[in-house]
CHARMM-style PDB file with segment names, atoms N, HN, CA, C and O in Angstrom:
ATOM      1  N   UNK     1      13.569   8.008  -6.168  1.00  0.00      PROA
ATOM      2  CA  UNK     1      12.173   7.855  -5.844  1.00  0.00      PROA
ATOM      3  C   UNK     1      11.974   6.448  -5.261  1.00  0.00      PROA
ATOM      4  O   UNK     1      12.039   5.497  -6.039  1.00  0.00      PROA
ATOM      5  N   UNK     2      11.698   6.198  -3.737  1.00  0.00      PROA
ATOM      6  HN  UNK     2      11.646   6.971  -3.104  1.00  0.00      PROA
ATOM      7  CA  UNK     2      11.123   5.158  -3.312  1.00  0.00      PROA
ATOM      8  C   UNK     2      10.451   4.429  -4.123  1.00  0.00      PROA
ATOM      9  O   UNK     2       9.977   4.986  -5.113  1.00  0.00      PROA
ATOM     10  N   UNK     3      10.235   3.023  -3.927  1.00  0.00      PROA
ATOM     11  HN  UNK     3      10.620   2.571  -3.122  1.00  0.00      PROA
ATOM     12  CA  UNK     3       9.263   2.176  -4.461  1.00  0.00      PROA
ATOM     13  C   UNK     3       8.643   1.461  -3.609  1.00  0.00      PROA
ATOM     14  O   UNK     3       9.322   1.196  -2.618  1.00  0.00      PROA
ATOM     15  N   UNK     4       7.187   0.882  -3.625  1.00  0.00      PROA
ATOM     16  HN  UNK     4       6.635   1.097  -4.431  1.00  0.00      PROA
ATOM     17  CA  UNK     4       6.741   0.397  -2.106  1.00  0.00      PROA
ATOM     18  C   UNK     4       5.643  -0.775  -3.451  1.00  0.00      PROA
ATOM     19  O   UNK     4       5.024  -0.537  -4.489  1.00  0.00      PROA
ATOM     20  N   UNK     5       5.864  -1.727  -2.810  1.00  0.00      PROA
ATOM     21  HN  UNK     5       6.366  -1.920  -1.968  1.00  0.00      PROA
ATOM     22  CA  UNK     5       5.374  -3.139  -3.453  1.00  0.00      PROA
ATOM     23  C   UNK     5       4.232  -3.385  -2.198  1.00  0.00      PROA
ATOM     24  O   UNK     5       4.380  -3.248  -0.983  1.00  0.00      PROA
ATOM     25  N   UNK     6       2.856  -3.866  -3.108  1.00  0.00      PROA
ATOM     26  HN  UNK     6       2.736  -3.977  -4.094  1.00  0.00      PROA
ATOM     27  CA  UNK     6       1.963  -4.591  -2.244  1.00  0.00      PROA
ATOM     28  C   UNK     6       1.295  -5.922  -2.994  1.00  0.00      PROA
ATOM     29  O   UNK     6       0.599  -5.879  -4.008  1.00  0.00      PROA
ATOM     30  N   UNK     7       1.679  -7.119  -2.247  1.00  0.00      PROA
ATOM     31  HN  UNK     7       2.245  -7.154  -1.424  1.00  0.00      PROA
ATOM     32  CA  UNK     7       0.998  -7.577  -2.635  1.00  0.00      PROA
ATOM     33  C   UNK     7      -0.463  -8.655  -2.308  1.00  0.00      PROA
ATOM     34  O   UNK     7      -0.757  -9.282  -1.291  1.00  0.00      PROA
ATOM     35  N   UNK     8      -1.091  -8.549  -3.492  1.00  0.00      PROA
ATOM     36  HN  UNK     8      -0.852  -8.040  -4.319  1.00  0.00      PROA
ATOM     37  CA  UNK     8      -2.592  -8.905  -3.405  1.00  0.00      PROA
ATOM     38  C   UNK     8      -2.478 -10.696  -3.489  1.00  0.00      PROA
ATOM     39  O   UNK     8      -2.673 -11.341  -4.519  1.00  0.00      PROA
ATOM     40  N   UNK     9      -2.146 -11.231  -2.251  1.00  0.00      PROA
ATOM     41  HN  UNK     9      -1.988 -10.707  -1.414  1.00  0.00      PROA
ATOM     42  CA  UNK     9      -2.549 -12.893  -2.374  1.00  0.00      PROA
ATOM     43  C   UNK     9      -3.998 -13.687  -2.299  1.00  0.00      PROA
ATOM     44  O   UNK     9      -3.850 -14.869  -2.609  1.00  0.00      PROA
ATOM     45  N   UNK    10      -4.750 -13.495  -2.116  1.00  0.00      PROA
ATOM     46  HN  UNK    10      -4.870 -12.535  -1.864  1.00  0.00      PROA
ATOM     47  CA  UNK    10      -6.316 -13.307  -2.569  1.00  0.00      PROA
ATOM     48  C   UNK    10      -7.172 -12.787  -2.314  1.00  0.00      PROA
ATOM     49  O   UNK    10      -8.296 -13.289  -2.288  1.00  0.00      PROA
ATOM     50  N   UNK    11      -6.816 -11.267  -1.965  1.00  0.00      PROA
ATOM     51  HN  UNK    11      -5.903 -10.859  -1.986  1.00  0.00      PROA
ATOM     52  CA  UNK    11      -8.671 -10.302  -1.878  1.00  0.00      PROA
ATOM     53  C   UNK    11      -7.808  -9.359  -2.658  1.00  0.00      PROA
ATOM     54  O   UNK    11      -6.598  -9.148  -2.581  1.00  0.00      PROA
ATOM     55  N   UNK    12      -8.942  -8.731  -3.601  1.00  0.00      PROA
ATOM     56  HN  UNK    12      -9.925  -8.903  -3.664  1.00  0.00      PROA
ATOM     57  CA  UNK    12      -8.375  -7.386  -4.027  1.00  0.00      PROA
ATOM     58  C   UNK    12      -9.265  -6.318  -3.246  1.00  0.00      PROA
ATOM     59  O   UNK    12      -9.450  -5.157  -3.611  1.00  0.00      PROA
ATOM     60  N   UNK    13      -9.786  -6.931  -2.095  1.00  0.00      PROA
ATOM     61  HN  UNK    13      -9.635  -7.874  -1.798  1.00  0.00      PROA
ATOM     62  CA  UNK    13     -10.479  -5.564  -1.407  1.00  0.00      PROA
ATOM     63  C   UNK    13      -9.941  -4.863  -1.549  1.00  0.00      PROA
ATOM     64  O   UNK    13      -8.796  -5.291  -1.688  1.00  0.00      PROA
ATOM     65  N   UNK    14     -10.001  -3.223  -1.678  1.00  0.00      PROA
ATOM     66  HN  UNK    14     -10.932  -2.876  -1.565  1.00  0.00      PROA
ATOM     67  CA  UNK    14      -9.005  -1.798  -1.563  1.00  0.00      PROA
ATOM     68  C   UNK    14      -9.602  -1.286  -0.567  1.00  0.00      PROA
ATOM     69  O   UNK    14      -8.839  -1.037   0.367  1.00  0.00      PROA
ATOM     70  N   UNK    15     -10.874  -0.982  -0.369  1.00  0.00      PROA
ATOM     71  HN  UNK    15     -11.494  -1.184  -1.127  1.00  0.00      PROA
ATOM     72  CA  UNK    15     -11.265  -0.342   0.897  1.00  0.00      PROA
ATOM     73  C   UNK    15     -11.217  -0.330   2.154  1.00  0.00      PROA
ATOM     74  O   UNK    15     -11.622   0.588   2.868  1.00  0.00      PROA
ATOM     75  N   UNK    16     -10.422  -1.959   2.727  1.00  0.00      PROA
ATOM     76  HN  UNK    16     -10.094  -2.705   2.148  1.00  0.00      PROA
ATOM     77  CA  UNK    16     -10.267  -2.460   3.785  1.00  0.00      PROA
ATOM     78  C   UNK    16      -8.777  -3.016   4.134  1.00  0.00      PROA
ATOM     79  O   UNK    16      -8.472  -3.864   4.973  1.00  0.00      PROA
ATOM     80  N   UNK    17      -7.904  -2.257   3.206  1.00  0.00      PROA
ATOM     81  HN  UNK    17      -8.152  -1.568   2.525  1.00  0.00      PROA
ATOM     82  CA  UNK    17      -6.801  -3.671   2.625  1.00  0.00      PROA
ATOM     83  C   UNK    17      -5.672  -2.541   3.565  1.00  0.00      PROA
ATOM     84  O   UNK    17      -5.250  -1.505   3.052  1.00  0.00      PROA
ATOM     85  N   UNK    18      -5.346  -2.929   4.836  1.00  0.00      PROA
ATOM     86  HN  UNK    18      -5.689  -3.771   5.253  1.00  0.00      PROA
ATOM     87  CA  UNK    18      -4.248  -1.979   5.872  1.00  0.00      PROA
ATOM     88  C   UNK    18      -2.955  -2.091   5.354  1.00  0.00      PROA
ATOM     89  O   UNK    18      -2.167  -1.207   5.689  1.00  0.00      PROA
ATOM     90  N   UNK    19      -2.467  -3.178   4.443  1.00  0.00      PROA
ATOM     91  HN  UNK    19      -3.108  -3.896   4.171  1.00  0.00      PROA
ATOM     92  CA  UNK    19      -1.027  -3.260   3.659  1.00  0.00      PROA
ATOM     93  C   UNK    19      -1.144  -2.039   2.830  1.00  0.00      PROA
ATOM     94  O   UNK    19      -0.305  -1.142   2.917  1.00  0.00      PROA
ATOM     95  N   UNK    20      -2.331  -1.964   1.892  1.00  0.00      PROA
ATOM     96  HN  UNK    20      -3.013  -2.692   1.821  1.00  0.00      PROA
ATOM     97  CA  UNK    20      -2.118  -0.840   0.488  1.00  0.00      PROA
ATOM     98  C   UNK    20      -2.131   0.373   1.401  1.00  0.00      PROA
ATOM     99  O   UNK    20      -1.081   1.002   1.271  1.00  0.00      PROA
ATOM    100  N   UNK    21      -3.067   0.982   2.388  1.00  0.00      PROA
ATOM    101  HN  UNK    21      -3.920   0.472   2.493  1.00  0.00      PROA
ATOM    102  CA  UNK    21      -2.826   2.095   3.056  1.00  0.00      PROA
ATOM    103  C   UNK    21      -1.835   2.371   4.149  1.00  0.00      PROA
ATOM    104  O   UNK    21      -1.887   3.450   4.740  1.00  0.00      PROA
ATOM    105  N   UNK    22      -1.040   1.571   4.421  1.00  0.00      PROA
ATOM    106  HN  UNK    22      -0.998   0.695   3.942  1.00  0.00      PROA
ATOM    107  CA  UNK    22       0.058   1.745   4.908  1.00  0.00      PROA
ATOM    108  C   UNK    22       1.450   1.975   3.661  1.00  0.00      PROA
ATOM    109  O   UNK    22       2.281   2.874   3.795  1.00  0.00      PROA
ATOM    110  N   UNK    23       1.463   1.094   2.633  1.00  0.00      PROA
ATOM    111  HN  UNK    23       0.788   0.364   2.525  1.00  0.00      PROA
ATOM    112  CA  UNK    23       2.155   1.404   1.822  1.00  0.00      PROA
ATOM    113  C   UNK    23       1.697   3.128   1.288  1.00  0.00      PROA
ATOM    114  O   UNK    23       2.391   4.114   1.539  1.00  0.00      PROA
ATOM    115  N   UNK    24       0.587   3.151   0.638  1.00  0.00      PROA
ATOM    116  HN  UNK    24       0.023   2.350   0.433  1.00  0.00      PROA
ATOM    117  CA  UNK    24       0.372   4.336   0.467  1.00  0.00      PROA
ATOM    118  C   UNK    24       0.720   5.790   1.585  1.00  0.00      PROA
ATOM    119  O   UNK    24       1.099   6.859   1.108  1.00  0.00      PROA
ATOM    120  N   UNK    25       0.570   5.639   2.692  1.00  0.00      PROA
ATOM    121  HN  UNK    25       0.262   4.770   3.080  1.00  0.00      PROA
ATOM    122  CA  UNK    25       0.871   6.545   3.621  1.00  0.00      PROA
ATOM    123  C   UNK    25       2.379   6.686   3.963  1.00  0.00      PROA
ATOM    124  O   UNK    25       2.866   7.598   4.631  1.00  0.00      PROA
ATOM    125  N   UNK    26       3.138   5.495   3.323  1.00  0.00      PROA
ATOM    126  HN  UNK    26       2.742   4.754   2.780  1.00  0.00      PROA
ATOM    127  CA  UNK    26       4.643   5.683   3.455  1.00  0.00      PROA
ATOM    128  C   UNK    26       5.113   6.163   2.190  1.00  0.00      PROA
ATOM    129  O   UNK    26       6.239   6.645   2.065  1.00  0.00      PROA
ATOM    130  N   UNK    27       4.222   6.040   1.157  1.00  0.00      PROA
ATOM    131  HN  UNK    27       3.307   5.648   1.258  1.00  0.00      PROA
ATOM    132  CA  UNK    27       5.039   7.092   0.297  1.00  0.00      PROA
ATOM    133  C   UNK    27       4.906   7.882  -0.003  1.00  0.00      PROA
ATOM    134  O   UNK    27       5.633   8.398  -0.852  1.00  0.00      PROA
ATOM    135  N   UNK    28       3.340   8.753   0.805  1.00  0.00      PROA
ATOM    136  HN  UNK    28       2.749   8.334   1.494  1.00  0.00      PROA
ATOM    137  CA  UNK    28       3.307  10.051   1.227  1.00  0.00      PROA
ATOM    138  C   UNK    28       4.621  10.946   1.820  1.00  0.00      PROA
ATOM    139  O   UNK    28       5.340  11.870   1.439  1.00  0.00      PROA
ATOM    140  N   UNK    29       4.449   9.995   3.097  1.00  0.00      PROA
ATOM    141  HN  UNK    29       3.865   9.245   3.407  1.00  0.00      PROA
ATOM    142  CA  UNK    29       5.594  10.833   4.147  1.00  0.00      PROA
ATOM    143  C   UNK    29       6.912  11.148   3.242  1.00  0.00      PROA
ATOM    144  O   UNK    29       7.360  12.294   3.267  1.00  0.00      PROA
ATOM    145  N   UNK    30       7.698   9.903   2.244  1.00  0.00      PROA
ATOM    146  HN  UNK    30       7.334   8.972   2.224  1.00  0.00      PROA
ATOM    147  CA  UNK    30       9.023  10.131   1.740  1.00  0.00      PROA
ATOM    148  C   UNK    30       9.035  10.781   0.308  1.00  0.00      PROA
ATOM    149  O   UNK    30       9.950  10.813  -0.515  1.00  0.00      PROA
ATOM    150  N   UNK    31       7.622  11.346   0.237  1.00  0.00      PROA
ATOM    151  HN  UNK    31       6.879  11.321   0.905  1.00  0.00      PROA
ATOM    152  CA  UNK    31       7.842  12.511  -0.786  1.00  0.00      PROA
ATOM    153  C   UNK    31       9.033  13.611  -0.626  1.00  0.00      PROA
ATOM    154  OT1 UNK    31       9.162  14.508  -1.460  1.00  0.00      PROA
TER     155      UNK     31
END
């Protein structure tokens, strides 16, 4: 099982944050 690290150096925006939804969308695909 992949592992995909993001990290938060000072905003925890989530709604705007293109690192977490790119991480997230790559560990869609390598399901």
């Amino acid at each position: 099982m992949p592992t995909h690290l993001v990290w938060f150096r000072r905003d925890l925006r989530l709604q705007d944050n293109l690192a977490l939804a790119a991480a997230c969308y790559r560990a869609r695909e390598q399901k």
